[in-house]
C-alpha positions as CSV (number, residue, x, y, z in Angstrom):
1,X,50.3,84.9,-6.7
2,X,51.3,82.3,-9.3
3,X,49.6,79.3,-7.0
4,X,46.6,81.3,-6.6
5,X,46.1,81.5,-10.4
6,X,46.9,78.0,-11.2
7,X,45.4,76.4,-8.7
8,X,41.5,76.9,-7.5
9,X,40.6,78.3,-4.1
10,X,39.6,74.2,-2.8
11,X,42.7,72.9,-4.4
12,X,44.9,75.3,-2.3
13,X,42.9,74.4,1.0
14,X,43.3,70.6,0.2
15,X,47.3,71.4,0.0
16,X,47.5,73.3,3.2
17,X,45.4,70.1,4.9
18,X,47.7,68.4,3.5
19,X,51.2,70.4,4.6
20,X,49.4,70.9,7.9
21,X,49.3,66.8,8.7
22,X,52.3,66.0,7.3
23,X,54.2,68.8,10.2
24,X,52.0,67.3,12.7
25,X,52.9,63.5,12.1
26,X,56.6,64.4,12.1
27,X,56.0,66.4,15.4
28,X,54.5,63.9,17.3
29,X,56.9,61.0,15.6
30,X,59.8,63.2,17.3
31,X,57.8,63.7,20.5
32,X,57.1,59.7,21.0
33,X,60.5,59.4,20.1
34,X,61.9,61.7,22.9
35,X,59.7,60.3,25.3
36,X,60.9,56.9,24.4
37,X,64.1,56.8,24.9
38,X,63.4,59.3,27.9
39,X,61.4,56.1,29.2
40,X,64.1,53.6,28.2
41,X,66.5,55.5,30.2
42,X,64.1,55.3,33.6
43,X,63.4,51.6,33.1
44,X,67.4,51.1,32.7
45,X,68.3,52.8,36.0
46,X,65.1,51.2,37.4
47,X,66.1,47.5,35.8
48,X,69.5,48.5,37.0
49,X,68.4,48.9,40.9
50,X,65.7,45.8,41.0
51,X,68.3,43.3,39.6
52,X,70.7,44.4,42.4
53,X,68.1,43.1,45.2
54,X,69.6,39.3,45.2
55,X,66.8,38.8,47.6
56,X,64.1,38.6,44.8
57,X,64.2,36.0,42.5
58,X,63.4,36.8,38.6
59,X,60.0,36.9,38.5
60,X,60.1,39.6,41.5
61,X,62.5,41.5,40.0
62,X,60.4,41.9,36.6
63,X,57.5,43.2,38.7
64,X,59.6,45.1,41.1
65,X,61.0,47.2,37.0
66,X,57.4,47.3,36.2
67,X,56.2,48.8,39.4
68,X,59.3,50.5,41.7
69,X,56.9,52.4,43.9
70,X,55.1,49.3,45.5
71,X,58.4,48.3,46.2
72,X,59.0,50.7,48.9
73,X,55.8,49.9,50.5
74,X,56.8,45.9,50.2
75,X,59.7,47.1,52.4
76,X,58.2,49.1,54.6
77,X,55.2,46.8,55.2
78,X,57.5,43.6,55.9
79,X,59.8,45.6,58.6
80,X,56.1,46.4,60.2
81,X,55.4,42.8,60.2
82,X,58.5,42.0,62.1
83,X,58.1,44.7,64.2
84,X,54.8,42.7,65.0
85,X,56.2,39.4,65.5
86,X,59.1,40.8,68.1
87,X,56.3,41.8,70.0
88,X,53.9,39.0,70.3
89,X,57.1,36.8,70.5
90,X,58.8,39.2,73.0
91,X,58.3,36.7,75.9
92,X,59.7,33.4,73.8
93,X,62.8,32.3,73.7
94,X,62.9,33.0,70.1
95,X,62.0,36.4,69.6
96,X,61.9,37.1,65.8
97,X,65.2,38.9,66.4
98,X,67.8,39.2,64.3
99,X,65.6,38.6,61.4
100,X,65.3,40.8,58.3
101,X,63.1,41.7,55.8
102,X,65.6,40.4,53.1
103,X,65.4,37.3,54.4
104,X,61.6,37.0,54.4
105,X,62.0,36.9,50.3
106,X,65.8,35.4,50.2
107,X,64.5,32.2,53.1
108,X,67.3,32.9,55.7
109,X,67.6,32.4,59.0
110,X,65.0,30.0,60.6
111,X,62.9,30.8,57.4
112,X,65.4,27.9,56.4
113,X,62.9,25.5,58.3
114,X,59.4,24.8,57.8
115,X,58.3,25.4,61.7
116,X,55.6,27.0,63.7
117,X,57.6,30.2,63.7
118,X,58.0,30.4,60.0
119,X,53.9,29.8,59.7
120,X,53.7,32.9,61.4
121,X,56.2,35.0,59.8
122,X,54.9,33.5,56.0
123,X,51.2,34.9,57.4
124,X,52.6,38.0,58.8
125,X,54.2,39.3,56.5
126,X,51.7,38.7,53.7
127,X,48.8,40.3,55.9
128,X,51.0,43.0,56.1
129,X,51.7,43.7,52.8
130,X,48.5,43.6,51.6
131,X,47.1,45.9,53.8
132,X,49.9,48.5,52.9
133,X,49.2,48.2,49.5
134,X,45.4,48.6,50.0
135,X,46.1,51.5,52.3
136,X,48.5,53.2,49.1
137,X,45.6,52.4,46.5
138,X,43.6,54.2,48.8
139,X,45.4,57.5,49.5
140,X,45.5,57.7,45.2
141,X,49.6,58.4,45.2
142,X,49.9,55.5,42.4
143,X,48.5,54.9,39.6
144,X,48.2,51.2,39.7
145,X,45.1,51.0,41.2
146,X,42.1,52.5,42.9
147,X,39.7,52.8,45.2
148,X,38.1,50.1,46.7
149,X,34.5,48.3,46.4
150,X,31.7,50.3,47.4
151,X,29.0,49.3,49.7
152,X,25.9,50.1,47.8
153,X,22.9,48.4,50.2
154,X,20.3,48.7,52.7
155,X,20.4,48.7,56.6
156,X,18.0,48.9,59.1
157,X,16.0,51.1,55.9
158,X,18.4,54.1,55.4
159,X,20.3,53.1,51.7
160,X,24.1,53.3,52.3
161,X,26.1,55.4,49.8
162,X,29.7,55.6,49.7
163,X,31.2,58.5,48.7
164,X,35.0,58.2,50.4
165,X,38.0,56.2,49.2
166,X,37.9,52.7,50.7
167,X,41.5,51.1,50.5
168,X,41.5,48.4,47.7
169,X,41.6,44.8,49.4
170,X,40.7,43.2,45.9
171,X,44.1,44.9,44.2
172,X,46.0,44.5,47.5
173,X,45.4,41.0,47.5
174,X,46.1,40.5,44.2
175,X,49.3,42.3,44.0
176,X,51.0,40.0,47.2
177,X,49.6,37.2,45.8
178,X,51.3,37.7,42.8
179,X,54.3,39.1,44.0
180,X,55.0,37.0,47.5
181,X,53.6,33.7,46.6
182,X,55.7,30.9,44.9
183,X,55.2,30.6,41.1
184,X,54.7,27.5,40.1
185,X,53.9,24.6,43.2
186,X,56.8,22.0,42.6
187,X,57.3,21.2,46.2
188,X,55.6,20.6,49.6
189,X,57.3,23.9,50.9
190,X,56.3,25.9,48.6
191,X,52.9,24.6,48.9
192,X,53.2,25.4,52.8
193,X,54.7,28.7,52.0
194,X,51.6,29.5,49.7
195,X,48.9,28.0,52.1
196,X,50.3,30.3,54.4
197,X,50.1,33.7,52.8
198,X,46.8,32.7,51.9
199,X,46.0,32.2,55.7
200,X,47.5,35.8,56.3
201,X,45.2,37.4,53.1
202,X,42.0,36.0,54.8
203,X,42.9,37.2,58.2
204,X,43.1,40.7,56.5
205,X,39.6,40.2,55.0
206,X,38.3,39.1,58.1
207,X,39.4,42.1,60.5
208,X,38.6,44.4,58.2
209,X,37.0,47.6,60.0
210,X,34.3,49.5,57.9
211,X,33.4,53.1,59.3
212,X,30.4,55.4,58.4
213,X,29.1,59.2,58.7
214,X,25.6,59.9,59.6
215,X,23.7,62.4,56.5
216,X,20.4,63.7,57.1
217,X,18.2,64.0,59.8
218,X,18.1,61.0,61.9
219,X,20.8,59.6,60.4
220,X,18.6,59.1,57.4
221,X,21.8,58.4,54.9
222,X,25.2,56.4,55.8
223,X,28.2,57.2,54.3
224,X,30.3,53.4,54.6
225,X,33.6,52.7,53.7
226,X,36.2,49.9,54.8
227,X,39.6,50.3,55.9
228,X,42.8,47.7,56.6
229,X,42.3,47.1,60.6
230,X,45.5,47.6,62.8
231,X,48.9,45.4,62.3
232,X,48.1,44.7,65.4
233,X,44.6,43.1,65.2
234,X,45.6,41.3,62.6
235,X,48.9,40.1,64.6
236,X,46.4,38.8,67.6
237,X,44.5,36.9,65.0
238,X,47.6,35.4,63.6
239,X,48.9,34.9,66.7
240,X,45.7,32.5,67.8
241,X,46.0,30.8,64.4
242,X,50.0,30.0,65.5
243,X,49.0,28.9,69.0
244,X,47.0,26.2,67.3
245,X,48.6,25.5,63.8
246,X,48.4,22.2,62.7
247,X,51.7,19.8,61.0
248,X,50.4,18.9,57.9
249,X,51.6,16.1,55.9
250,X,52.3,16.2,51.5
251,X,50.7,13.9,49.2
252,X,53.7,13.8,46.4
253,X,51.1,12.4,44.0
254,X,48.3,14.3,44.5
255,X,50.8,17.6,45.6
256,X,48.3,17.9,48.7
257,X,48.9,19.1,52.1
258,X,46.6,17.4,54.3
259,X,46.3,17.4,58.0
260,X,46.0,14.7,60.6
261,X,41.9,15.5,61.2
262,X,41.0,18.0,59.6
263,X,41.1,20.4,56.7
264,X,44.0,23.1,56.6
265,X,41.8,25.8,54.8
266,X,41.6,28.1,58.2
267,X,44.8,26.9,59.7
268,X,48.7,27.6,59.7
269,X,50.4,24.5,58.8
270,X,54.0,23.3,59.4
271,X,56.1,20.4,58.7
272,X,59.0,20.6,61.1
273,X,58.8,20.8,65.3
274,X,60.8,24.2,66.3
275,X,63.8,24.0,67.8
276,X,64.2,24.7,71.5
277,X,65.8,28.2,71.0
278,X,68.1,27.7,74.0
279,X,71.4,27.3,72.2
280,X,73.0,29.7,69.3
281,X,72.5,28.5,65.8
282,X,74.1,31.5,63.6
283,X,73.0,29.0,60.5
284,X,69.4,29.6,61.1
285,X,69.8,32.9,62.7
286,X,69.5,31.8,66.2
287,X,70.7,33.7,69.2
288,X,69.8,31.0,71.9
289,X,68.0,33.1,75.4
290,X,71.5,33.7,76.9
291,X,71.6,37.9,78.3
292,X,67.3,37.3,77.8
293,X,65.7,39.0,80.2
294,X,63.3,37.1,82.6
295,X,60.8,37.4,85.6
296,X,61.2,34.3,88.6
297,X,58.4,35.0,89.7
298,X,56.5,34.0,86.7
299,X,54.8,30.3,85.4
300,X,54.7,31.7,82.2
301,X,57.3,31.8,79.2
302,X,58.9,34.5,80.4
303,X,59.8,33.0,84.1
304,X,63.5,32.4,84.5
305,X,63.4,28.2,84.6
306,X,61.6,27.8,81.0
307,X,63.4,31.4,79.4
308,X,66.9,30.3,80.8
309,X,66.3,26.8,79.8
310,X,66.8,25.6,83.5
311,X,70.1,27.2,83.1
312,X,70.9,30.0,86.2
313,X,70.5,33.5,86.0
314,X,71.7,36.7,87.7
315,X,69.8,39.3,89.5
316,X,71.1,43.1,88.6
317,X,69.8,46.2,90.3
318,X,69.3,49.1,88.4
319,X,68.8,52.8,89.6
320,X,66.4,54.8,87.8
321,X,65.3,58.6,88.1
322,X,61.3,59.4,88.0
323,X,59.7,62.4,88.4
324,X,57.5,62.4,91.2
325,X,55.7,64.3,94.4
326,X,54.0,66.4,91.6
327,X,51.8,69.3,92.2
328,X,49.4,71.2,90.2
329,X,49.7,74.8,90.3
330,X,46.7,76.4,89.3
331,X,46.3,78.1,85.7
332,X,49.2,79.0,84.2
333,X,52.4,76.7,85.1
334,X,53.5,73.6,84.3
335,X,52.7,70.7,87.4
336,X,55.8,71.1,89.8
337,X,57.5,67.4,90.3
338,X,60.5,66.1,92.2
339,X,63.0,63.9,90.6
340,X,62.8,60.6,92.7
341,X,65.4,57.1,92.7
342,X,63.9,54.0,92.1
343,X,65.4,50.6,92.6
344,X,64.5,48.2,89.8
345,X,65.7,44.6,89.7
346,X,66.8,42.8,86.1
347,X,67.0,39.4,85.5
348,X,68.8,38.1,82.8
349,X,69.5,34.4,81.9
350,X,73.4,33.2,81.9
């Protein structure tokens, strides 16, 4: 060959080294460059989708393009949190019905006010996110985050090792911080608002459940994790904290809520008394107790007087079939049972 005689046997491997980097930069250039605009196309459709939810203002919908996979788990955690305040509410007159989870971010419906009821929905739903998105860090499906902190110390002598996935408080936290809480504090409620989901966080932290396997004889090792407790642990908690929230009062200078006698930094606070719930208010998403159900033989919220709002209400019998008379047959059949009427009586405020 005419190279091989021209050039020596190092001079021809320095080429090749050469040829061979020169392919592999132009490779990889068109590789980064297909997986560009591959990516450009995802965040487009993804941009596309997030700035359609009018519910989230901008700086929701930039996170929402960075991240679209919490998303689904911000949804789904809010709808449990309403779930959760229909039933601790299910006996008021206002019974966190019809409200959505659009409105939690867009402030419709009696979000519109500062009240009680809006304390509890602001904690709620905060508490509620945060322990979905622990839960999710948890189970390893994103790749935002992690597990959670170990617990790494001594008990009663045996040394506790954790060797599971703990769900990830610290990121969960951080994330609805982040994501639910105002921006920037340039108002008393926002500073409510944020107070609030702060209240909701630490209730999460508080109820926390941690669990642990026995190792060894005698239990000689644990194996301790934590996990997010129930939505509805953390609803009787918040629940409590709503029972006995506190109106606070804003200091415009100082851009201070402050309370009547004590400090706010374990209570829900609130700046407007509730309304009475008895009449419709469609502009704060009020349905008033008429068709309610009630019990006259109750003291409580759910007798007829304070449900009805001392309005009348109308008895309605209501047959029902039960199975009943049931016998077990031994071994192999299912229990025989007779279908049996039952007579119920429904009260429902006019």
């Amino acid at each position: 060959m005419v190279l091989g005689k021209n050039l020596s046997g190092r001079t021809f491997l320095h080429l090749l080294f050469i040829l061979a980097v020169c392919v592999s930069v132009f490779y990889v250039g068109e590789g980064n460059r297909t997986k560009k605009k591959r990516n450009n196309s995802i965040s487009n459709d993804t941009k596309k989708d997030c700035d359609e939810m009018a519910w989230f203002d901008v700086r929701q919908k930039h996170m929402c393009t960075k991240r679209p996979e919490l998303i689904e788990i911000v949804q789904k955690s809010v709808k449990k949190a309403l779930t959760e305040c229909r039933r601790q509410f299910k006996t008021r007159r206002w019974n966190c019905s019809p409200l959505t989870w659009t409105q939690v971010f867009s402030e419709g419906g009696i979000l519109k006010t500062q009240s009680r009821e809006t304390a509890f929905v602001q904690a709620m739903t905060s508490a509620s996110v945060m322990m979905e998105i622990a839960r999710s860090c948890a189970s390893g499906s994103h790749k935002y985050c992690r597990c959670g902190d170990d617990l790494r110390r001594k008990e009663n002598s045996r040394v506790l090792i954790t060797d599971s996935c703990p769900d990830s408080f610290q990121f969960g936290a951080h994330y609805t911080k982040h994501f639910m809480d105002p921006k920037k504090i340039t108002s008393r409620d926002k500073m409510i608002k944020s107070h609030n989901h702060h209240i909701g966080r630490e209730v999460v932290r508080q109820q926390r459940v941690r669990k642990c396997k026995c190792h060894g004889k005698s239990c000689q090792f644990l194996t301790c994790w934590y996990v997010s407790p129930s939505i509805e642990r953390v609803g009787d908690k918040i629940w409590k904290l709503y029972e006995n929230a506190v109106r606070s009062q804003w200091n415009r200078t100082t851009k201070v809520l402050f309370g009547p006698h004590a400090p706010l930094d374990s209570k829900l606070t609130y700046l407007t008394r509730s309304e009475n719930y008895c009449v419709q208010n469609l502009s704060l998403g009020v349905m008033g107790t008429f068709g309610r159900t009630c019990n006259s033989t109750s003291q409580g919220n759910d007798g007829c007087d304070m449900m009805c709002c001392n309005r009348p209400h109308k008895k309605t019998y209501v047959t029902k079939q039960r199975q009943c008379k049931c016998m077990f047959v031994w071994c192999c059949e299912v229990s025989r049972c007779e279908t049996c009427n039952t007579t119920e009586v429904v009260e429902t405020c006019l």
